[in-house]
N, C-alpha and C positions, 0 to 999 in steps of 0.2 A: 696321376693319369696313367691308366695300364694299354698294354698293347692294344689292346679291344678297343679302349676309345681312340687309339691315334688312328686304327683303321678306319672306325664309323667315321671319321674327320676327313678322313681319305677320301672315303668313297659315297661321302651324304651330297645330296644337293642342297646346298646351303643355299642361290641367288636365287630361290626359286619364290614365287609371291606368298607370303603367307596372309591370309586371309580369311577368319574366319568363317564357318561353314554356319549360317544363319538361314532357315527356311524365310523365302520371300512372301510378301501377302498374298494369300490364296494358292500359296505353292503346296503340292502334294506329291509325295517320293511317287512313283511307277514302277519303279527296278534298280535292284542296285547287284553287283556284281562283286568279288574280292580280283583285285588286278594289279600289274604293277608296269610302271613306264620307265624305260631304257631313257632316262635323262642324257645319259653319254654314252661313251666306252663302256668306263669302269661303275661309271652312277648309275642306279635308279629308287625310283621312290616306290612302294607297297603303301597299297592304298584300296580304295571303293570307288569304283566308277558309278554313280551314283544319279540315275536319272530319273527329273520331276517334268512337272507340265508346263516348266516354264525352260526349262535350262538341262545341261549335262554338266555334271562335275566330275573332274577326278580329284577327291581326296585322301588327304593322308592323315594319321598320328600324329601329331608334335607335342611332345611331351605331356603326352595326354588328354592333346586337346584337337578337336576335327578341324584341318582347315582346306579351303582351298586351295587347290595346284594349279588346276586348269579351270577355266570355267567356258561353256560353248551355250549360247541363247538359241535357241531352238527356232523361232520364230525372226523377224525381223525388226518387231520393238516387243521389247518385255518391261514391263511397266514398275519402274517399282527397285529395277538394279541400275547399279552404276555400270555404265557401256562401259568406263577404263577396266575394271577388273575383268572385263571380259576375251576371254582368248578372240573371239571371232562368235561369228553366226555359223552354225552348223550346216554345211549344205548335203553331205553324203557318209555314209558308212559303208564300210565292207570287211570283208572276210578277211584277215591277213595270213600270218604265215601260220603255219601246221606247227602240232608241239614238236619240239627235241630234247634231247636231254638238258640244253641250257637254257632253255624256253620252253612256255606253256604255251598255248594259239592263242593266236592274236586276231584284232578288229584293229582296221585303217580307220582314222575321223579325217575327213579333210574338213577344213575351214575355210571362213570368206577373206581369209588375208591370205590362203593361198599355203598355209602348211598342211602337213601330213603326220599326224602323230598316230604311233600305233603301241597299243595298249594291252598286252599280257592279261586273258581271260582265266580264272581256276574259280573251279566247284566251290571249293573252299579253303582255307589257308594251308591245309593238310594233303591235301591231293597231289598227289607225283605229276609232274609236269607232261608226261606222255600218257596219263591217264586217260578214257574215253570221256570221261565227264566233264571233265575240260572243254572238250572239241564243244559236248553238247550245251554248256553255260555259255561259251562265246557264237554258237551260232543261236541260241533264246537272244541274249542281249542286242545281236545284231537285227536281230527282227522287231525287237521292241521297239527299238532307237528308227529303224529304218520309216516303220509307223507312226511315231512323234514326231518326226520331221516330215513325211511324206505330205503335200501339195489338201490333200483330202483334210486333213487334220489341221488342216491353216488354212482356212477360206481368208480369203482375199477380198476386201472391202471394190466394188467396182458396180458397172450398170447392172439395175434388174433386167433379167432375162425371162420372158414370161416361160410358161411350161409349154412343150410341145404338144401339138394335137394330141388328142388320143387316139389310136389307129380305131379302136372300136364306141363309134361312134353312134351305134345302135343301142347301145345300153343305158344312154344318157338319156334322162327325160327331161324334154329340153318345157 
């Protein structure tokens, strides 16, 4: 064991769920982004934030192999996952913090249990963290996600509501 791995030992998130990364029935990617999540202080994981029509994931590598970090259901029953793997129902997204040098810009997720994780957006794995293309992959993503979840995209099983009159009622031939 050389200095390189006593560090990565240092500074991995080891308790984190591993889980592998399995498309659910009828699931289909929409957007996926390169991001990485501030586990702690000194930890974080690089990964894909990674979103379908049924859920948001953020996954990582593990030794080769994709798995779950986080998982958020987009909706309020997703048919088909197991609820325990899941972080929470996704209720909001937002813009987070601007790039700096020790960071890239970020997007806030809050969930329905009431955390706040926020998630390091980049163009691409190579992109300088103050780069503009950054800013502009985490405000696409934000819009995407904001879309997925928005009220419009999840009708809600409830009464029928007839349609309203139509104001122009002269063109109807009754």
């Amino acid at each position: 064991m050389g200095l390189g791995d006593a560090l990565r030992g240092l500074f991995s998130r080891r308790d984190a769920p591993l889980e592998p990364l399995v498309p659910l029935a009828g699931e289909a990617e929409v957007a996926r982004a390169v991001g990485t999540w501030r586990a702690g202080t000194l930890t974080s994981v690089d990964g894909h934030l990674v979103l379908t029509n049924q859920r948001l994931v953020f996954a990582s590598d593990a030794e080769g192999v994709t798995v779950a970090v986080l998982v958020w259901a987009l909706h309020s029953s997703n048919p088909g996952h197991d609820p325990v793997a899941q972080t929470g129902r996704l209720l909001a997204v937002e813009v987070g913090a601007d790039a700096s040098l020790t960071g890239p810009p970020s997007l806030v997720l809050l969930d329905s249990t009431g955390r706040r994780i926020e998630i390091g957006i980049l163009a691409n794995r190579l992109t300088p963290n103050l780069s503009g293309a950054n800013a502009v992959a985490r405000d696409r993503m934000v819009a995407t996600v904001r879309s997925a979840i928005s009220p419009a995209n999840n009708p809600q099983p409830g009464r029928h509501r007839p349609a309203p009159p139509d104001g122009f009622s002269w063109f109807n031939d009754a």
